[in-house]
C-alpha positions as CSV (number, residue, x, y, z in Angstrom):
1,X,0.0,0.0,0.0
2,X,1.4,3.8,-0.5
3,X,-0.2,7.0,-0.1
4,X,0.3,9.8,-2.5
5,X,0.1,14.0,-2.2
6,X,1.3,17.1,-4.4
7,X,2.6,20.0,-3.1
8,X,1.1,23.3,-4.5
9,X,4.4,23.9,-6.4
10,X,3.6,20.6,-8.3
11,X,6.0,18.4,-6.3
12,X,4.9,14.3,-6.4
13,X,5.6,12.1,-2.9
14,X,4.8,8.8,-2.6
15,X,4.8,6.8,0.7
16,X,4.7,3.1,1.4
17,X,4.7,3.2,5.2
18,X,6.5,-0.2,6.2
19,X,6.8,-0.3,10.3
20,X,8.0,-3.8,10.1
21,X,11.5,-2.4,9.1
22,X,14.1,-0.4,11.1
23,X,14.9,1.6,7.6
24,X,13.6,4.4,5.6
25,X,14.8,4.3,2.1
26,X,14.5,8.1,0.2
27,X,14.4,8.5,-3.0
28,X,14.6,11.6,-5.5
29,X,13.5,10.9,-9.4
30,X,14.1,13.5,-11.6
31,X,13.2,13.4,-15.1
32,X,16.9,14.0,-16.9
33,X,18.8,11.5,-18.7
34,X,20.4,11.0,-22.1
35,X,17.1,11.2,-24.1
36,X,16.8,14.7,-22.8
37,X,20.1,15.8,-24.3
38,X,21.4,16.8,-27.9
39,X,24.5,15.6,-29.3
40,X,26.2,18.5,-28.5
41,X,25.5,18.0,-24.5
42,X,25.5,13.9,-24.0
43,X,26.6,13.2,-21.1
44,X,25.1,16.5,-19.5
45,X,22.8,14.0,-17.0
46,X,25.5,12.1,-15.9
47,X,27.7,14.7,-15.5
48,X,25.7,16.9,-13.5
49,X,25.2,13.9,-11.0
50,X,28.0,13.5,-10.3
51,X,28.3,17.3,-9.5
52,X,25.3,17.1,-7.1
53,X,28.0,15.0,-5.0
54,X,30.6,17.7,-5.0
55,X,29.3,20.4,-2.4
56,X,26.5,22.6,-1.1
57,X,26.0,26.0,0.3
58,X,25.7,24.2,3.4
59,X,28.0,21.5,3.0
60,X,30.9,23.1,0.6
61,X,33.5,19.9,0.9
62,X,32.3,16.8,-0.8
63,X,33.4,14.5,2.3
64,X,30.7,16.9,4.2
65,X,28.3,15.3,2.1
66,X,29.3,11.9,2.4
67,X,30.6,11.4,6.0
68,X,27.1,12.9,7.2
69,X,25.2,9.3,6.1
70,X,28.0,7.1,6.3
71,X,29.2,8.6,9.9
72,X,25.2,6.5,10.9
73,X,25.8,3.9,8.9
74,X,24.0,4.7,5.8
75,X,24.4,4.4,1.9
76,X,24.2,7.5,-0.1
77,X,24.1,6.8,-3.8
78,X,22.8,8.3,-7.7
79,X,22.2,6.5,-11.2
80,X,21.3,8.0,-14.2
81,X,19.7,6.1,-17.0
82,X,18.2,7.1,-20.2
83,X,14.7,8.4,-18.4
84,X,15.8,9.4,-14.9
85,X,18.0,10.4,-12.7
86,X,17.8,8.8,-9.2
87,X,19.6,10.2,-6.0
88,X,19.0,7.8,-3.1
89,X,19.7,7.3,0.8
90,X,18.7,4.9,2.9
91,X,19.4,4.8,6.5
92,X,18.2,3.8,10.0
93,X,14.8,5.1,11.1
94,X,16.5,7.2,14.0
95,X,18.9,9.0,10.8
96,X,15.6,9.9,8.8
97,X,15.6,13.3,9.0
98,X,19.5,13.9,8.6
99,X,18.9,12.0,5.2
100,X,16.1,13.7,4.0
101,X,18.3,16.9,5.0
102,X,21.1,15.7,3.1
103,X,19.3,14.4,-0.5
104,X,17.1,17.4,-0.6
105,X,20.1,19.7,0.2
106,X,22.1,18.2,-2.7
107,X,19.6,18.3,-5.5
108,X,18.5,22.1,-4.3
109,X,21.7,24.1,-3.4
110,X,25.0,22.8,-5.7
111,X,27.9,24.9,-5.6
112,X,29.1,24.3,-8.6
113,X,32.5,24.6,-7.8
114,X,34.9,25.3,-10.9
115,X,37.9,23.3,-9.5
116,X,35.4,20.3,-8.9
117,X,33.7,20.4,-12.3
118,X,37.3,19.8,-13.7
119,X,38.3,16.9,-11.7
120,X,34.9,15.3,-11.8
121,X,35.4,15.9,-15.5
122,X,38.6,14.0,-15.9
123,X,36.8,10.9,-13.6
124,X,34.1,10.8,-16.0
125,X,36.0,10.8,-18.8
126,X,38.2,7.8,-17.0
127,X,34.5,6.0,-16.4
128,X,33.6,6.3,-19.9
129,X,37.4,5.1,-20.9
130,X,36.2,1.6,-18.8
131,X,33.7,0.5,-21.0
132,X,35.8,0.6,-24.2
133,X,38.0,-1.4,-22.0
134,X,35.4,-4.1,-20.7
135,X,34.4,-6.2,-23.8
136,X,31.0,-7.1,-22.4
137,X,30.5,-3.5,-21.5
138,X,31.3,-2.5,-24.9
139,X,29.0,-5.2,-26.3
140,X,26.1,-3.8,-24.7
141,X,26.7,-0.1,-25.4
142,X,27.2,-1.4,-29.7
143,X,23.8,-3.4,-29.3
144,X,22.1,0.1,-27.7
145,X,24.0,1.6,-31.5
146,X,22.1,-1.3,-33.3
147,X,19.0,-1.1,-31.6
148,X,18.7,2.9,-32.0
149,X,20.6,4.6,-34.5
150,X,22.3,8.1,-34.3
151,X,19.5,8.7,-32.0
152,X,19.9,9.5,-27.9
153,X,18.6,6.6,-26.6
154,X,21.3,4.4,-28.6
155,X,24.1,6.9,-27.1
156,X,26.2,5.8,-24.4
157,X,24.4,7.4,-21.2
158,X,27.6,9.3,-20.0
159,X,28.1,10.7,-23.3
160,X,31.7,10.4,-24.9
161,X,35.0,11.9,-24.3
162,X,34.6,14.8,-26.6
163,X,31.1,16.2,-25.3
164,X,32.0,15.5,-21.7
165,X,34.9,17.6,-22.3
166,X,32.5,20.7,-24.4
167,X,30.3,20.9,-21.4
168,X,30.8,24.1,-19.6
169,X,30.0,25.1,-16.0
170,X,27.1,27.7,-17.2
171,X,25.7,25.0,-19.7
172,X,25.6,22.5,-16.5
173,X,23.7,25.3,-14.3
174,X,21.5,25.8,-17.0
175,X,20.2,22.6,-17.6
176,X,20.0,22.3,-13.8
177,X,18.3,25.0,-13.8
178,X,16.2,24.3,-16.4
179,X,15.1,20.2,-15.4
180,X,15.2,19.9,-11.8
181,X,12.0,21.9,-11.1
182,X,8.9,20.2,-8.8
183,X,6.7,19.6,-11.7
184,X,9.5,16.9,-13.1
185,X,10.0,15.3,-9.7
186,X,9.1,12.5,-7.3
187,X,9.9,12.1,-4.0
188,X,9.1,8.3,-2.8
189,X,10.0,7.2,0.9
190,X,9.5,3.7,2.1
191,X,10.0,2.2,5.2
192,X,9.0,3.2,9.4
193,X,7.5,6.5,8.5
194,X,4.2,7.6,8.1
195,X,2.9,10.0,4.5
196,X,2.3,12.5,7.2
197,X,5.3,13.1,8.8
198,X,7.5,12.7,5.1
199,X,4.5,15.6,3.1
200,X,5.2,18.1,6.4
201,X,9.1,17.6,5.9
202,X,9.4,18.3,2.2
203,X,7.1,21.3,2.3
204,X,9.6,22.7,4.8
205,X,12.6,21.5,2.8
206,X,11.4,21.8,-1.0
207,X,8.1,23.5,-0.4
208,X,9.0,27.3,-2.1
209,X,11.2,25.3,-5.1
210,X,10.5,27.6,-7.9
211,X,8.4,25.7,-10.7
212,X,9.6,25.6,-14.4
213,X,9.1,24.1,-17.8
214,X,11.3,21.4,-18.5
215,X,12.9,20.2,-21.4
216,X,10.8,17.0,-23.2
217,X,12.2,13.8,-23.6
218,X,12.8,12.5,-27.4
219,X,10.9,9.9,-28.7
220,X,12.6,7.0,-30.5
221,X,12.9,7.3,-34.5
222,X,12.2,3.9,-35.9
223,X,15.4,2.4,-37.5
224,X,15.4,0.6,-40.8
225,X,14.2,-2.8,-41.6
226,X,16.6,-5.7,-41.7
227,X,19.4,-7.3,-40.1
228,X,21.9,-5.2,-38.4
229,X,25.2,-5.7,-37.3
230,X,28.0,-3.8,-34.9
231,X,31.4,-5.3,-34.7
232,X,33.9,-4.1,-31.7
233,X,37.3,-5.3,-32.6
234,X,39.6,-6.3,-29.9
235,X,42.1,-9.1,-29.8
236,X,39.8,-11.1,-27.0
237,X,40.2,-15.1,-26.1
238,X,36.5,-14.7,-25.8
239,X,33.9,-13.4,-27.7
240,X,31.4,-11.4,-25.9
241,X,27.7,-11.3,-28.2
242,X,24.7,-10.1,-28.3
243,X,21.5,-10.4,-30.3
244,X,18.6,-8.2,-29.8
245,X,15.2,-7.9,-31.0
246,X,12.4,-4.9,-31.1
247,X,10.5,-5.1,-27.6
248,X,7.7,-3.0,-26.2
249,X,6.9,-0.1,-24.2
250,X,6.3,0.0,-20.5
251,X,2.7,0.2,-21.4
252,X,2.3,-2.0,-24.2
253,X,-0.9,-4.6,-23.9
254,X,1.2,-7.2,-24.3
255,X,4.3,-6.4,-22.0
256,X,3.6,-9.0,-19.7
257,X,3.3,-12.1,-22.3
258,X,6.9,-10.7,-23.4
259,X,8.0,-10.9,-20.1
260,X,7.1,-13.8,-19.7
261,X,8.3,-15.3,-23.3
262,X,11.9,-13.9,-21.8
263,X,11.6,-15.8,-18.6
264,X,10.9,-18.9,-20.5
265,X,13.9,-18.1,-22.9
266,X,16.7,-16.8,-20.9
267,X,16.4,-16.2,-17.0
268,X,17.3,-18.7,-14.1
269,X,19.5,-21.6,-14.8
270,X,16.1,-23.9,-15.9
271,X,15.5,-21.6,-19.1
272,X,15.6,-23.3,-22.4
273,X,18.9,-20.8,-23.0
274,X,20.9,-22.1,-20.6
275,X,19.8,-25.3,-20.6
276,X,20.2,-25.8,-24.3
277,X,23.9,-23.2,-24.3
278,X,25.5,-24.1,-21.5
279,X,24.3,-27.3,-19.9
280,X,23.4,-29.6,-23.0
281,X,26.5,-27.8,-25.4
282,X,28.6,-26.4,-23.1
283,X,29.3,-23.7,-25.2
284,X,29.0,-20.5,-22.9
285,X,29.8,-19.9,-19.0
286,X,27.2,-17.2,-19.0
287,X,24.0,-17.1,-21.3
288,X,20.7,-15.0,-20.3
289,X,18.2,-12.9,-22.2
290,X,16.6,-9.5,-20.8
291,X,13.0,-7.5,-21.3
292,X,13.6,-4.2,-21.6
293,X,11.0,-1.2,-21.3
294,X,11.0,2.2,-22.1
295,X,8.3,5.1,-22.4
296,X,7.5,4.7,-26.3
297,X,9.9,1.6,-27.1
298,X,11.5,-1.9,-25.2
299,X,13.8,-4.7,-26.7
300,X,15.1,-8.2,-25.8
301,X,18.4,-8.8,-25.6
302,X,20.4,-11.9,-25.7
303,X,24.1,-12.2,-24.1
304,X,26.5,-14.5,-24.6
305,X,30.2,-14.6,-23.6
306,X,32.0,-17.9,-25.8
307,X,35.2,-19.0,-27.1
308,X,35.5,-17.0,-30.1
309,X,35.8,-20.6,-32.5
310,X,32.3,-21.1,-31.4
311,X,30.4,-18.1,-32.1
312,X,28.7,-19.7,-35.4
313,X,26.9,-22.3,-33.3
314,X,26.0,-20.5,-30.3
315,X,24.2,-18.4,-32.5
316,X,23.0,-21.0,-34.3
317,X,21.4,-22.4,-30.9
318,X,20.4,-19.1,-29.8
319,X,18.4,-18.8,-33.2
320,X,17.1,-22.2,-32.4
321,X,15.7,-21.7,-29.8
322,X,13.8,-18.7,-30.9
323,X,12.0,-21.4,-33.4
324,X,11.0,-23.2,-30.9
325,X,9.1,-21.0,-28.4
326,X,7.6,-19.4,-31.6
327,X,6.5,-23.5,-32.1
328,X,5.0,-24.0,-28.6
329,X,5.3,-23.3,-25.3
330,X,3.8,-25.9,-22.9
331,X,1.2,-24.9,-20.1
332,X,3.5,-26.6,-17.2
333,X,6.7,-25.0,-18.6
334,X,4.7,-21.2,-18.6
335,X,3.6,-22.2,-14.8
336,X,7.1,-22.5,-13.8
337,X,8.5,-19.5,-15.8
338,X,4.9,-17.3,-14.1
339,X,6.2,-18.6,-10.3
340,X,9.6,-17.3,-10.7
341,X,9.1,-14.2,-11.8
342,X,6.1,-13.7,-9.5
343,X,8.7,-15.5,-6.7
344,X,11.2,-12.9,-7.8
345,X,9.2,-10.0,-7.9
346,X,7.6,-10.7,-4.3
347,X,11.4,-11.7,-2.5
348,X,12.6,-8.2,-4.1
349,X,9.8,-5.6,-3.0
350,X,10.6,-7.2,0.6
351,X,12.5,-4.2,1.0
352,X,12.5,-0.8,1.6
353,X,15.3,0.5,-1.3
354,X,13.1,-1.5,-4.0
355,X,9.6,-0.6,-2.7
356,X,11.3,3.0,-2.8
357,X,12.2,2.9,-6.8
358,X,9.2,0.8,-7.9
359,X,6.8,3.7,-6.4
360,X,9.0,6.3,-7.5
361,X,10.1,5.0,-10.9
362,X,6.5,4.1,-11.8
363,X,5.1,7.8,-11.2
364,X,7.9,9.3,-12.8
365,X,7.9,7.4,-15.8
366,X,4.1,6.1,-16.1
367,X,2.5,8.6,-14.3
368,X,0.2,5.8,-12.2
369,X,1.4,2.7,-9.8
370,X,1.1,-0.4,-10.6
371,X,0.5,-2.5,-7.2
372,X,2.6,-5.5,-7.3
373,X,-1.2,-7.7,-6.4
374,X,-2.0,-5.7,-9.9
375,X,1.7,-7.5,-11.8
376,X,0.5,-10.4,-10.3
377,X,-2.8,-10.7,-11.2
378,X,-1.7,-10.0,-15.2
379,X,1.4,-12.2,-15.0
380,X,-1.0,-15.5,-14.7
381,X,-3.4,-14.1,-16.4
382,X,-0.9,-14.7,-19.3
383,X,-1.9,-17.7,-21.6
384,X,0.2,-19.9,-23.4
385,X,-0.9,-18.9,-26.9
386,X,-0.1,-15.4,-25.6
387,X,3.3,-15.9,-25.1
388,X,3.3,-18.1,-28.2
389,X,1.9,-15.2,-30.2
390,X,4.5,-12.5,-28.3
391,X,7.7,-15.2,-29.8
392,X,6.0,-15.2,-33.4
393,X,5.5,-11.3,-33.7
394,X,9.0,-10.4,-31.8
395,X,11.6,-13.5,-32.2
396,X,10.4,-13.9,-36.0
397,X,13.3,-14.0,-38.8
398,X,14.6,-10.7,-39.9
399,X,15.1,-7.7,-37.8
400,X,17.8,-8.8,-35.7
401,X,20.1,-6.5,-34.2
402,X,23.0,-8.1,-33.6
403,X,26.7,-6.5,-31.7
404,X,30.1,-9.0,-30.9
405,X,33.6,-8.1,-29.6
406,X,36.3,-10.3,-30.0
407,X,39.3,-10.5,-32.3
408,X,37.2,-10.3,-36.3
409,X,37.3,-7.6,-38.6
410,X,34.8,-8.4,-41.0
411,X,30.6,-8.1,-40.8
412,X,30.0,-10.2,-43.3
413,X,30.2,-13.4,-41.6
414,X,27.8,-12.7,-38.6
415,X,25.2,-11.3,-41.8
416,X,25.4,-14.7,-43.1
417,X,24.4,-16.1,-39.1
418,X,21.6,-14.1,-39.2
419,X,19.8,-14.7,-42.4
420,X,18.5,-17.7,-41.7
């Protein structure tokens, strides 16, 4: 259960009051990432994190920031993703107020400090560095290139060397300025607190926040038909592959039947993938596929990290598979996939951190919640035919999109794999 108020200045909180725990877990979603930027400022999101962490009017040393959770015992922490932004705390109920304090200090009153900027600058740039570094990193961030073209949600989320470098202090402040207003954020608390106490304590913290008009996200430009290939060369003993596929949207009718199909495909040690890959073959230590879901767009990825003489028939069993869930897909086999991702689901809301996202992310990003007795409900409500009908119209020949790293030069012989 959660409770849910806005502040006159448009400002979202959530609450799931939980006074089984000894935590609170705070949360504060903002809508920036990289498919609010341009080319010319990827990385901005990211970047500005990262500053958030640097100092405040009231706490000007970075360490002031950090030591004032960790000095209870708390974690202090930030993502940023394509669609939000997330800074977090979560700390013992007796530390609540220090780390609402702290969060809503941070995201309101950066300094902005010149000599900062620069050497959080040169770390980002060194973050970045790692991916092209890590070949299963880079696989991922070529498959994102495949899936979305010259577009911002196929760019790497921290942006490249060149842009982080072009962003100036003023163009940071700006789009801080500009995107963290109340109307583009959620607060969500869970844990031993009650909506009461958390709406009084924001309206005294973030209450008089100016509102603003921030800047809209891009929506994804379809990418041409066909097969589509992105090659990272690197002289690797192992080849690190993946093959995606269109998905859906957060909201799409039928975003539960392809969960569902993945499950079945390529999650837990008793999916057909690593049943049929690793177990049966032996041809990869790691194998698993992954629903992904956006506002306006999704996909389905499948990784693979194998001896790079053994590429052509993991793929070859990858595709395989694909035939066969698009062939059948037995009642008892969908039970068992539908009670481990409810089981999942249910073991992971147990506490406070991921009750704390899945309100916050959800009104953020959808607008509504979605009560996990709701995900339930339409997970096994799920037929077999609908999952079989969800592999035909998304695992079907041609559109692949398909990104390896390991020691090749050439596209033409992964084309071949594909066309099939």
């Amino acid at each position: 259960m959660y409770e849910r108020s806005v502040l006159p200045n448009g400002l979202r909180i959530l609450t799931s009051s939980m006074p089984h725990t000894r935590s609170v877990s705070i949360g504060i979603f903002v809508g920036a990432g990289s498919r609010y930027e341009d080319e010319a400022n990827a990385g901005a999101s990211h970047y500005l994190e990262h500053i958030l962490f640097k100092g405040t009017e009231r706490r000007p040393e970075p360490q002031m920031i950090s030591s004032a959770i960790e000095s209870v015992g708390g974690i202090l922490n930030a993502s940023t993703d394509r669609e939000a932004t997330i800074y977090y705390t979560k700390v013992a109920r007796d530390h609540f107020v220090l780390g609402l304090d702290v969060l809503t200090d941070m995201v309101l009153n950066p300094l902005f400090d010149a000599d900062e900027m620069e050497r959080e600058r040169g770390v980002i740039i060194e973050e970045l560095a790692m991916t092209y570094d890590q070949p299963d990193a880079f696989a991922d961030l070529l498959i994102d290139e495949a899936l979305w073209p010259e577009q911002a949600m196929g760019r790497d989320i921290g942006g490249t060397k060149e842009s982080v470098s072009a962003i100036s202090r003023q163009a940071l402040q700006e789009y801080h300025a500009r995107q963290y207003v109340p109307g583009n954020v959620v607060v969500s608390v869970a844990g031993n607190v009650t909506h009461d106490e958390v709406v009084t304590l924001l309206d005294e913290h973030m209450g008089a926040w100016k509102v603003g008009t921030p800047i809209e996200w891009q929506a994804v430009q379809p990418a041409a038909a066909g097969n589509r290939v992105s090659l990272g060369t690197r002289k690797t003993d192992q080849a690190h592959l993946c093959l995606a596929m269109d998905g859906v949207s957060s909201v799409a009718p039928d975003r539960y039947a392809v969960d569902l199909m993945n499950t079945v495909m390529g999650e837990g040690m008793s999916s057909r993938l690593f049943m049929e890959v690793r177990e049966r073959r032996g041809l990869a230590y790691e194998v698993h596929s992954s629903s992904m879901h956006y506002r306006d767009c999704g996909a389905l990825v499948v990784y693979c990290g194998v001896d790079t003489a053994k590429v052509d028939e993991t793929v070859g069993a990858v595709l395989g598979e694909f035939a066969k869930l698009r062939d059948d897909v037995p009642e008892e086999e969908l039970h068992k996939s539908t009670e481990f991702a409810v089981g999942r689901l249910g073991l992971r809301l147990e506490d406070s951190r991921a009750v704390m996202g899945w309100l916050g992310g959800h009104e953020l990003l959808r607008g509504f919640i979605t009560t996990l007795d709701q995900v339930v409900e339409d997970l096994r409500a799920v037929t077999p035919e609908q999952v079989r009908q969800a592999a035909n119209m998304y695992l079907g020949n041609g559109g692949y999109r398909f990104a390896i790293v390991g020691p090749y030069r050439s596209e033409a012989r992964f084309r071949k794999l594909l066309a099939v």
